[in-house]
ZAMARGU-4260 file (C-alpha; in steps of 0.2 Angstrom, whole numbers, plus 5000, padded with zeros to 4 digits):
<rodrens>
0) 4853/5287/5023 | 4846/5270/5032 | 4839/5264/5014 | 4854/5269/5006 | 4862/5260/5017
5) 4850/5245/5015 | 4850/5246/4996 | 4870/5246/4995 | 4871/5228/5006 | 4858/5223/4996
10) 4868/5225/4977 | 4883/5221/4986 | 4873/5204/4992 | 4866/5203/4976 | 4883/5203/4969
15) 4892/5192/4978 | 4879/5179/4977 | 4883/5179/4959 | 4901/5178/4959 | 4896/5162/4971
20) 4886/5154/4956 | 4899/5157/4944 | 4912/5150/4953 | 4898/5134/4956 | 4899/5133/4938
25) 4919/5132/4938 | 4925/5114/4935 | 4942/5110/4943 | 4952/5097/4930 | 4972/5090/4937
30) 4981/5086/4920 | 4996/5078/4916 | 5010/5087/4904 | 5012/5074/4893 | 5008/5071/4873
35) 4995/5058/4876 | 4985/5071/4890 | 4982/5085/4877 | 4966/5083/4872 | 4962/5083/4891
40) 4972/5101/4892 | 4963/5105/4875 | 4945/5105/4884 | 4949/5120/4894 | 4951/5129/4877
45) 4934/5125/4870 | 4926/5125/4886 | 4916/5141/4884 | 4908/5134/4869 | 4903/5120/4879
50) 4895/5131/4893 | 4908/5127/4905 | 4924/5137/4912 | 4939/5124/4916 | 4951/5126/4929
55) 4967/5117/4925 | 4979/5112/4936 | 4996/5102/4932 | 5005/5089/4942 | 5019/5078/4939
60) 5012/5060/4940 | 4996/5054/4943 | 4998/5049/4961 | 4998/5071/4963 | 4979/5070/4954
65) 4975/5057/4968 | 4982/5069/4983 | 4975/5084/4976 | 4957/5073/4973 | 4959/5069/4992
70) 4963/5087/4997 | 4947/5094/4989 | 4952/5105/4977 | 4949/5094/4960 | 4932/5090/4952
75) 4938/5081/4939 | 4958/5072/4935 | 4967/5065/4923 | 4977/5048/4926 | 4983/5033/4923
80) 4972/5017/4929 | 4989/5013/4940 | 4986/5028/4953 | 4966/5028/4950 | 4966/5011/4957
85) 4977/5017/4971 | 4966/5031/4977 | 4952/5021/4975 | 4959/5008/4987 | 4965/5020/5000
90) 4946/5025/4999 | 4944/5042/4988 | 4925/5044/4983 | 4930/5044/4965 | 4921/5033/4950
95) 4930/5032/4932 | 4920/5039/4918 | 4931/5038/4903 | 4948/5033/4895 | 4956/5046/4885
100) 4971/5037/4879 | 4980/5020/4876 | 4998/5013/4876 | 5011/5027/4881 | 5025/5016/4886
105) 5041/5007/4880 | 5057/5001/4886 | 5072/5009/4880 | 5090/5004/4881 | 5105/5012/4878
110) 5114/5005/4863 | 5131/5002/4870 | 5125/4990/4884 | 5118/4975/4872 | 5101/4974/4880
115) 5089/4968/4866 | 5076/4956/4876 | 5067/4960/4894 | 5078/4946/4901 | 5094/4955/4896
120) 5090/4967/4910 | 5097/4955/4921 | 5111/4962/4933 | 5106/4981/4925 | 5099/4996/4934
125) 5081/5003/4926 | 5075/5017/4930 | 5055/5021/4930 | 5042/5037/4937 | 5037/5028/4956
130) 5017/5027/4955 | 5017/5027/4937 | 5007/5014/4925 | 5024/5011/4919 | 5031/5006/4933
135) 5018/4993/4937 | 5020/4987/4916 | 5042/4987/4922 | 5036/4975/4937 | 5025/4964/4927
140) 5037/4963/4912 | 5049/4958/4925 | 5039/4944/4935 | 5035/4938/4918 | 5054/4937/4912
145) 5059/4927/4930 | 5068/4942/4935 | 5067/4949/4955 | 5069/4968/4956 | 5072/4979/4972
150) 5076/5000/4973 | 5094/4993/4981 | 5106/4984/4976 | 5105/4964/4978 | 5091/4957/4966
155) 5092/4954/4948 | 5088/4971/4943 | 5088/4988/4952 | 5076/5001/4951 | 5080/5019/4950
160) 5067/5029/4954 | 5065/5047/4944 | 5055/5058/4938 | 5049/5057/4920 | 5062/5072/4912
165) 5077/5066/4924 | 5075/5047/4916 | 5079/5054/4898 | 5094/5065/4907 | 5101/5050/4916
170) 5100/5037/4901 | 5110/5051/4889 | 5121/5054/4905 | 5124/5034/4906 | 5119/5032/4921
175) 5107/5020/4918 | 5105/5005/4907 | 5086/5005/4903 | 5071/5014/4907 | 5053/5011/4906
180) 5048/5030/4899 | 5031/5039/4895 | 5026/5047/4879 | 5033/5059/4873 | 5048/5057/4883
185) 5053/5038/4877 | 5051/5046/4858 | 5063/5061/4862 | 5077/5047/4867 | 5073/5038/4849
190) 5076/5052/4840 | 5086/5061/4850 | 5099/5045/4846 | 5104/5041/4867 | 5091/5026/4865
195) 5084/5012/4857 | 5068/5004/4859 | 5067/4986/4869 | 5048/4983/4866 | 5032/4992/4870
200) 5024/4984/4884 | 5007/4978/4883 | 5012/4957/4881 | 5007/4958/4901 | 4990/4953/4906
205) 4985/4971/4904 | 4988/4973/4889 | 4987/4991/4881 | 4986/5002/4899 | 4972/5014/4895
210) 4972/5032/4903 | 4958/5036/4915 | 4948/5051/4917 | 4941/5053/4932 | 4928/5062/4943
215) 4925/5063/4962 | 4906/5053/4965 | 4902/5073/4974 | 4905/5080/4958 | 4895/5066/4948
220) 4881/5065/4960 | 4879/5082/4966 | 4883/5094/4950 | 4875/5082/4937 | 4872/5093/4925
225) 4888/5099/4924 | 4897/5085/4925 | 4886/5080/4909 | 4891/5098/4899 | 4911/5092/4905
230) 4909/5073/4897 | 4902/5081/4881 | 4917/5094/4881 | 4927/5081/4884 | 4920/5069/4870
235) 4921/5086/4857 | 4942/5088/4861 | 4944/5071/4860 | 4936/5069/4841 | 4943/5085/4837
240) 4961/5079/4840 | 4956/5060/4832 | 4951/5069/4816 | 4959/5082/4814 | 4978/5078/4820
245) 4985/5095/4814 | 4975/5103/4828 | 4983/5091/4837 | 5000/5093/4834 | 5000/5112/4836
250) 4992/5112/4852 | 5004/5100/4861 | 5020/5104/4853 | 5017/5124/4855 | 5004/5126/4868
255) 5009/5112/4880 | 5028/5112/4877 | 5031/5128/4868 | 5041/5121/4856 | 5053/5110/4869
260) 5046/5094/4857 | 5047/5090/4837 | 5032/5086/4825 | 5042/5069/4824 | 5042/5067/4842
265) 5023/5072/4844 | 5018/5060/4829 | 5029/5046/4838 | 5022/5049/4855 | 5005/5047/4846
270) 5009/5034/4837 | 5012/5023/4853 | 4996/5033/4863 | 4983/5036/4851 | 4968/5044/4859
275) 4953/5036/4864 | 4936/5036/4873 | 4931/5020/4881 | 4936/5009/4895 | 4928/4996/4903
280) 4926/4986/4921 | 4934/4973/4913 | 4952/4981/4910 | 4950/4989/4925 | 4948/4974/4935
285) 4964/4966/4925 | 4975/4981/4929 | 4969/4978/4950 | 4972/4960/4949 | 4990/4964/4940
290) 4995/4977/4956 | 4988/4967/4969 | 5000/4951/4963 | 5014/4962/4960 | 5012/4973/4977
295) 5010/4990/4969 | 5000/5002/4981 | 5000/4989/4994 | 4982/4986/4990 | 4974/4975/5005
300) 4957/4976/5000 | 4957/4979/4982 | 4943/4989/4974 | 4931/4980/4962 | 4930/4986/4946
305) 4912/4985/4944 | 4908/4996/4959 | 4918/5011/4954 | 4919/5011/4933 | 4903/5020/4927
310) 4903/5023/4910 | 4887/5031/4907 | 4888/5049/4907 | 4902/5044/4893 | 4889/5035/4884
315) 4877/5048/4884 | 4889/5062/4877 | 4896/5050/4862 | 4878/5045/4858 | 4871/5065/4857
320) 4887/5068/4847 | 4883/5053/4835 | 4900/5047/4842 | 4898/5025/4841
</rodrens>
């Protein structure tokens, strides 16, 4: 009975130790649901080909990716550069090790309030996502223009805060005069017919904002190997979707929003946040400058780009895929 007894807790050990190294070998990715994050969503798809099993968990701004990064319970998010530097200045161990995505942002009026340059905002209310790249690309457009902006009444122009959905909802219901919208949102108010385009917003230092992948430096110390198999899965969706936009298409118009957007509003939304690979310090460094001047994150001590952008785990996955 004793060895029995012995031999039982022995499988049962023997058991449960591996359901502990499967669940070691469990990636934890935070996503977006936006047109521009699909091949992100898509690595979960093909992951078992890549030798890896990916957890995906969606929030509503990348701000949520930081908190949850904080919290412990992602390896791996999705973001824009805005709310990476943000987390990285309130201290979260995390390094950028890609870009998946550029653009993904325009101003849109509605066509009965005569708005047709930055400067005609003046005296309007705008509404943008809080802790959003937009937001930061609305506040440098502004400083740019000579225009002062405040969430109350008083300045040149004020600021609605609201999520990403409830923008296009308040410009149909004219509740707002502009709004500095996300992809494939600001498309969906194009076609739809409630907006017009201003002007997409990459005249600011920044440029074209470009989307962040990134990993916590546990993950990419400790769990190497890994986080090498996730940068080659992630490299694979992202040519898959570069080359083959049909795949494309399907996968973020019926997996992602089953249906809820158009093959014209996903070609749009593409149009204006192709996806992409690279990043560098350098646009990093650009993007922390433009927050720090403009007070978003109420950085004070801003991270150096150089420190935290590590780009070579991206190189070796293009290179073994014959990617240039």
């Amino acid at each position: 009975m004793m060895k029995k007894t012995l031999l039982g807790l022995c499988v049962a050990l023997s058991l449960s130790s591996g359901l502990v190294s499967a669940a070691d070998d469990v990636i934890r990715l935070g996503n977006l649901k936006l047109a521009h994050f699909g091949a992100i969503s898509y690595i979960k798809e093909i992951g078992p080909k890549c030798g890896i099993k990916v957890e995906e968990s969606t929030f509503a701004k990348g701000l949520d990716v930081m908190q949850a990064m904080i919290a412990g319970e992602l390896d791996v998010g999705a973001t824009a550069s805005e709310a990476a530097v943000s987390g990285r200045a309130k201290g979260i161990p995390i390094y950028i090790v890609a870009g998946f995505a550029k653009g993904g942002a325009r101003l849109v009026a509605r066509a009965d309030v005569g708005i047709k340059t930055v400067k005609d905002l003046k005296g309007k209310k705008v509404g943008v996502t809080r802790g959003s790249i937009q937001e930061l690309l609305l506040s440098a457009e502004l400083a740019q223009n000579g225009l002062s902006s405040a969430d109350a009444p008083g300045k040149d122009v004020q600021i609605i805060y609201l999520s990403y959905p409830d923008l296009n909802q308040a410009l149909l219901g004219k509740n707002l005069d502009a709004i500095m919208q996300t992809e494939p949102q600001a498309s969906q108010a194009l076609n739809k017919g409630f907006g017009i385009e201003i002007l997409k917003p990459y005249d600011t230092p920044i440029g074209s904002p470009i989307r962040t992948l990134v990993m916590t430096e546990k993950f990419y110390k400790e769990r190497r190997p890994l986080a090498e198999k996730f940068m080659r899965c992630f490299v694979e969706a992202t040519k898959t979707f570069i080359d083959n936009p049909a795949v494309a298409e399907k996968f973020v118009t019926q997996t992602l929003f089953k249906g809820q957007i158009t093959s014209d509003d996903f070609n749009d939304a593409i149009g204006n946040s192709p996806y992409s690979y690279d990043i560098t310090p350098a646009h990093i460094q650009v993007t922390t400058d433009v927050m720090f001047k403009q007070g978003i994150g109420k950085m004070t001590n801003p991270p150096v780009a150089t420190d935290w952008v590590k780009t070579d785990l991206l190189d070796a996955a293009k290179k073994s895929l014959k990617i240039k």
